[in-house]
C-alpha positions in Angstrom: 0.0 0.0 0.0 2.8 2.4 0.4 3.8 1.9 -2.5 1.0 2.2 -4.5 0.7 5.7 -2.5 4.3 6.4 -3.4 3.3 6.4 -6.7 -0.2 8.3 -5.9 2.0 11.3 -4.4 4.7 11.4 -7.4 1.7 11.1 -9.9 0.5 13.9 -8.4 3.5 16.4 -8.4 4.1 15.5 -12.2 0.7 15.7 -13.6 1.9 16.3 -16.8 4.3 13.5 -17.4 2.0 11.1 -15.8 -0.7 12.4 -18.2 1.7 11.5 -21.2 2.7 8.4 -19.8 -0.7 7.5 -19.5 -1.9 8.8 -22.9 1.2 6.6 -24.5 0.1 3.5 -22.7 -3.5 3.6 -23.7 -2.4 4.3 -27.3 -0.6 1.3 -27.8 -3.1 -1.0 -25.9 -6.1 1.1 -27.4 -5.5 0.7 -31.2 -4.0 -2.8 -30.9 -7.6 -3.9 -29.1 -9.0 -1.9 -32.4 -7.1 -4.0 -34.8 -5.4 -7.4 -33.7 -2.8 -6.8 -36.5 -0.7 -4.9 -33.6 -0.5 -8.3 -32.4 1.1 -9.9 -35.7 4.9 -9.1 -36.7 3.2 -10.4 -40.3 1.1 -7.4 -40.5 3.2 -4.9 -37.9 3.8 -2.7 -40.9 0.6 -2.1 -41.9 -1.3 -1.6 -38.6 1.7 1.0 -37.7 0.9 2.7 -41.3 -2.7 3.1 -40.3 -2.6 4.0 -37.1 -0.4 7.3 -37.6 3.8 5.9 -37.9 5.5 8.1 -40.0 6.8 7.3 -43.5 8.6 10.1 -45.3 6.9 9.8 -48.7 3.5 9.3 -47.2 4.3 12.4 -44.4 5.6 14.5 -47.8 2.9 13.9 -50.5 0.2 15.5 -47.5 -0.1 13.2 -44.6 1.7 15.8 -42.3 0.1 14.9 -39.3 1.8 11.4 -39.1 4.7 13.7 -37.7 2.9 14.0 -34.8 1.2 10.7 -34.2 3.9 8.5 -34.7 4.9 10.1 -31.3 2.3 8.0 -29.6 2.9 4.7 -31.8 4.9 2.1 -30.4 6.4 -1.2 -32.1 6.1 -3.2 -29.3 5.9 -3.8 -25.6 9.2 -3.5 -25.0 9.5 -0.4 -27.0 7.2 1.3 -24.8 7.6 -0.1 -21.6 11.5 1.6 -22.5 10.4 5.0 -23.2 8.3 5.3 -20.8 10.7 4.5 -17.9 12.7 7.1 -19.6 10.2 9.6 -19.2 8.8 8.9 -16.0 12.3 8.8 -14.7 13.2 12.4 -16.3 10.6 14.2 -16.9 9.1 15.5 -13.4 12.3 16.7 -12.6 12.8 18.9 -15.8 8.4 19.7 -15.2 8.6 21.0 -11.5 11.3 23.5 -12.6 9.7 25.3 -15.6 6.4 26.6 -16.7 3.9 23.6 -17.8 3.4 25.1 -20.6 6.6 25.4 -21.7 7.9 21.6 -20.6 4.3 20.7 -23.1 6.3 22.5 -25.6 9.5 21.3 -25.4 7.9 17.8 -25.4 6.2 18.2 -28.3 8.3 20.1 -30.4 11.2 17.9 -29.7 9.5 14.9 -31.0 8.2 17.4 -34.2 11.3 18.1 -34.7 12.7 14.5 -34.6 10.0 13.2 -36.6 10.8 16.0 -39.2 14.5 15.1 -39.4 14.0 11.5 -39.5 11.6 11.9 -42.1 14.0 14.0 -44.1 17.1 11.8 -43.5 15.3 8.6 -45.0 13.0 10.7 -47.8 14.0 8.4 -50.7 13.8 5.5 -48.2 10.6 3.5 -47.2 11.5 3.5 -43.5 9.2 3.7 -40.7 9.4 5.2 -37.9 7.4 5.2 -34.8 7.9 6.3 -31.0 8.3 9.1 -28.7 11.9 8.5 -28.2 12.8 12.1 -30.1 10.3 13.9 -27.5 12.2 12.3 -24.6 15.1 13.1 -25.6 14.6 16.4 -25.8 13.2 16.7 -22.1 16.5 14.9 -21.1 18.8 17.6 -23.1 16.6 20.4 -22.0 17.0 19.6 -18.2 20.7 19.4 -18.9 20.7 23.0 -20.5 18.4 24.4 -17.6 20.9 23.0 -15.1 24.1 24.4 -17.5 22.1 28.0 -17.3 21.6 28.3 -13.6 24.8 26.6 -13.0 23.6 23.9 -10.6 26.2 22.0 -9.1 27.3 18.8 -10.3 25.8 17.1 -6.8 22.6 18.9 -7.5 22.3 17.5 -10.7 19.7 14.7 -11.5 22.9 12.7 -13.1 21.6 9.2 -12.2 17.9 10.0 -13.4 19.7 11.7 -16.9 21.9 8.5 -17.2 18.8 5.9 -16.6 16.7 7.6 -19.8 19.8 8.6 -21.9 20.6 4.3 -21.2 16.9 3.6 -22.0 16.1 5.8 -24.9 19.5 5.2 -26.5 19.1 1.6 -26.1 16.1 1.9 -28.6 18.0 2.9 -31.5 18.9 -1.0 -31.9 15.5 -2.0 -32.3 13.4 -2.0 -35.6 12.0 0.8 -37.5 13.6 3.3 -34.9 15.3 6.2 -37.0 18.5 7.8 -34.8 17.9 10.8 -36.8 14.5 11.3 -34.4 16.8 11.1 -31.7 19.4 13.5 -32.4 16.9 16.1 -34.0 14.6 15.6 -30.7 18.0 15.8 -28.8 19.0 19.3 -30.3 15.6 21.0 -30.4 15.3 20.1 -26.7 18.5 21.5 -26.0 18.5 24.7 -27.7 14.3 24.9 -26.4 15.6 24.0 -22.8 18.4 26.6 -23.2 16.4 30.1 -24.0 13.6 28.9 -21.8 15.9 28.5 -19.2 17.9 32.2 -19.9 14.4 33.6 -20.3 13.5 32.3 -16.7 16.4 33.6 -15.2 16.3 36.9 -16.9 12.7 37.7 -16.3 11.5 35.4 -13.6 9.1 33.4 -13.4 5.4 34.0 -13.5 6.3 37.7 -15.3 4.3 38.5 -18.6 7.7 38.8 -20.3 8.6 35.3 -19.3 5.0 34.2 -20.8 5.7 36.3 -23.8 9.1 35.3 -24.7 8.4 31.5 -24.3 5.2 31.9 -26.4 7.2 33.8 -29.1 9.8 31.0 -29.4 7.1 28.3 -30.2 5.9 30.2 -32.2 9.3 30.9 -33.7 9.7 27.0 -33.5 6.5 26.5 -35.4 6.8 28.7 -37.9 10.5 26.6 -38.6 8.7 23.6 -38.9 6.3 24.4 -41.1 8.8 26.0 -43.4 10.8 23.1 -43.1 8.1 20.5 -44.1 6.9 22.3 -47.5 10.7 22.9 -48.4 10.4 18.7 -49.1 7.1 18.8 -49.4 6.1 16.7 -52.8 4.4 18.5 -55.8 0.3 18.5 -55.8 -1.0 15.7 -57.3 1.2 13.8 -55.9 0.3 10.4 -54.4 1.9 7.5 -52.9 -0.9 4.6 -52.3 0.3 1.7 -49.7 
């Protein structure tokens, strides 16, 4: 019973990591109750396909959104179970030091960003690519910027935590139809995210409207990079790839 009121109390001081952990789990379960192909390695492809994994030529000729919902598609137990100790192991340290808003952010426009990249890196490849490793990554390198910005000291810093999910969400690239380019693009949005966030909260302090402001122009700023990026290799209209 302690435990499970261990967990009760931690839940509740990282509602937002618990919230994605949760929203990851049910995903996977979800959608492989909704189709039983999840449970076959002879149709894996095709359920991840239609349930949102990302494919560069598919993401390209329209199917943009894939970007974004291959963050919540996993190719198996393992896969999951992986990431998720990664970001329950991470992530309420990074969310009880910055703005919820702006740890949402870095989330997801870490695993944009890596999803962007990877597609990008394999666009004349039919690879696919599934997970919310890039996202993770991203909390884990912006919790190492914050900590570079206010100088914490090297005792005060989360090091066995950071090691655990860099371990864990490293560990993934072995495994099929992970693409390391979502790792290191999630890893170097989070950073450079993590890093103005960070100077922005120890310039203006936090809750000023010039904190609020400056973090909601950078993802904007982020956002408007993204797009740009995506119809840069966006295929021509009329353009369709059928699988």
């Amino acid at each position: 019973m302690s435990t499970l009121n261990d967990i009760k109390y931690y839940a509740s001081q990282s509602k937002i990591t618990s919230t994605l952990v949760v929203i990851n789990i049910l995903c996977f379960f979800v959608f492989r109750l909704l189709d039983s192909r999840g449970f076959s390695t002879l149709y894996e492809n095709h359920f991840l396909i239609d349930w949102g994994a990302d494919v560069a030529v598919l993401t390209f000729s329209g199917q943009y959104w894939r970007i974004f919902t291959n963050l919540f598609m996993h190719v198996g137990f393992t896969h999951l179970a992986m990431n998720m100790l990664a970001l329950w192991s991470i992530g309420p340290i990074l969310e009880q030091r910055i703005p919820r808003m702006a740890f949402v952010g870095i989330y997801l426009f870490s695993g944009l960003v890596g999803s962007l990249s990877s597609d990008i890196a394999t666009i004349n490849q039919n690879v696919i690519s599934c997970g919310a490793s890039g996202a993770i990554l991203g909390i884990i390198t912006a919790l190492l910027a914050y900590c570079l910005v206010f100088r914490s000291n090297i005792q005060e810093m989360p090091i066995k935590a950071m090691l655990v999910s860099l371990v864990l969400t490293a560990g993934l690239g072995l495994l099929p139809s992970i693409n390391n380019m979502a790792h290191v693009g999630g890893a170097c949005t989070g950073f450079v995210l993590g890093g103005l966030i960070s100077l922005s909260l120890k310039t203006f302090k936090y809750p000023s409207k010039l904190t609020l402001l400056s973090i909601s122009l950078l993802f904007i700023i982020t956002a408007l990079g993204l797009y740009t990026g995506y119809m840069h290799y966006a295929l021509p209209n009329g353009y369709y790839f059928y699988n």
